[in-house]
C-alpha positions as CSV (number, residue, x, y, z in Angstrom):
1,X,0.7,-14.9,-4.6
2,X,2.1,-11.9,-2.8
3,X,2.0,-8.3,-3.4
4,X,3.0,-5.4,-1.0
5,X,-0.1,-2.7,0.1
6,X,0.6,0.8,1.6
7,X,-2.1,2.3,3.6
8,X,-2.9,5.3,4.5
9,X,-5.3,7.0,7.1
10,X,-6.7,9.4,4.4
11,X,-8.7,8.5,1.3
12,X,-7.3,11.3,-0.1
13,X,-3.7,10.4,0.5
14,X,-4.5,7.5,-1.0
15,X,-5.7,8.7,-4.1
16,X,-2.9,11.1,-4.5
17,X,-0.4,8.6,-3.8
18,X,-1.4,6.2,-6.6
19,X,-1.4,9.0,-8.9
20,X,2.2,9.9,-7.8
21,X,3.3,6.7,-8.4
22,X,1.6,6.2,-12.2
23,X,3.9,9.2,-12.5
24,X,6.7,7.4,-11.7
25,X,5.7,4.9,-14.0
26,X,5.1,2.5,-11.1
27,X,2.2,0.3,-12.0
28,X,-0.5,0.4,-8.8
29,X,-4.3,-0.6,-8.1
30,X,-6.4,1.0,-5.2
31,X,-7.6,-1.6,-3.0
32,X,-9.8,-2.4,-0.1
33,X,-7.4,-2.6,3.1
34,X,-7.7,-6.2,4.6
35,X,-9.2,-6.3,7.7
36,X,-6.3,-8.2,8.6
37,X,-3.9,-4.8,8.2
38,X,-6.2,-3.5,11.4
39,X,-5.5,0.2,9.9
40,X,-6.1,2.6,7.4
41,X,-9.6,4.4,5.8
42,X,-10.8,1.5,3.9
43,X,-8.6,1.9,0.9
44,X,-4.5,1.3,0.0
45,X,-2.1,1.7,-2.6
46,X,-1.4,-2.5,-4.5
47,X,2.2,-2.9,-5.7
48,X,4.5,-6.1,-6.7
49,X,6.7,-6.1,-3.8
50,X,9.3,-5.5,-6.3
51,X,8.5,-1.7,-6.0
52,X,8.9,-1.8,-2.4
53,X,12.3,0.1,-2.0
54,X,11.9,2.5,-4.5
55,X,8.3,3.0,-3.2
56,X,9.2,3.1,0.5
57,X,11.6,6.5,-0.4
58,X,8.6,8.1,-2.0
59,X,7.0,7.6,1.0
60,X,8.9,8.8,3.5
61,X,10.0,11.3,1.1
62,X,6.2,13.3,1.5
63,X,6.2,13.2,5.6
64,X,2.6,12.4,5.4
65,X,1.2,12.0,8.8
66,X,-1.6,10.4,7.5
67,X,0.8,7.1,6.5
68,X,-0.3,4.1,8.1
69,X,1.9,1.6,6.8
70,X,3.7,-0.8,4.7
71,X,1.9,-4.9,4.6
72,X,3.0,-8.0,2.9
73,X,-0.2,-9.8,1.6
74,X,0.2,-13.1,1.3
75,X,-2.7,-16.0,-0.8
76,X,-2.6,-19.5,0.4
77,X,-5.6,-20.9,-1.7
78,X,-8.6,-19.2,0.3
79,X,-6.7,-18.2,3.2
80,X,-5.3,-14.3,3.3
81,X,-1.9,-13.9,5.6
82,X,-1.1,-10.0,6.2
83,X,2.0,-8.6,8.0
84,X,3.8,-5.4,8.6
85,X,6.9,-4.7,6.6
């Protein structure tokens, strides 16, 4: 299973990111940020990596400097891979 996070270094970027994307009818789930990611305030933005271009303009489209980053989450059984994008 893989699926695509966006963090942010603002829980309140967060939040008002998900909400911008339910606007834009993209479907989204707040998350812990994996340790893994090494950034962020604790919580991200969970999409299907199928989003990822469309949700990649949105981002750079608001200049937030807040914006920590795009990571590929990968499940192997028990074992949690994360990389940048």
């Amino acid at each position: 299973m893989e699926y695509l996070i966006i963090a942010f270094r603002s829980r309140t970027h967060t939040i008002e990111f998900s909400k911008l994307l339910r606007l834009n009818f993209i479907s989204n789930e707040i998350v812990n940020t994996p340790k893994e990611a090494g950034v962020g305030c604790g919580l991200s933005v969970k999409i299907d990596k199928g989003y990822f271009l469309t949700v990649k303009r949105i981002v750079h489209s608001l200049n937030r400097s807040s914006f920590a980053g795009f990571f590929l989450v990968s499940m192997h059984g028990n074992r949690k891979t994360v990389r940048t994008v």
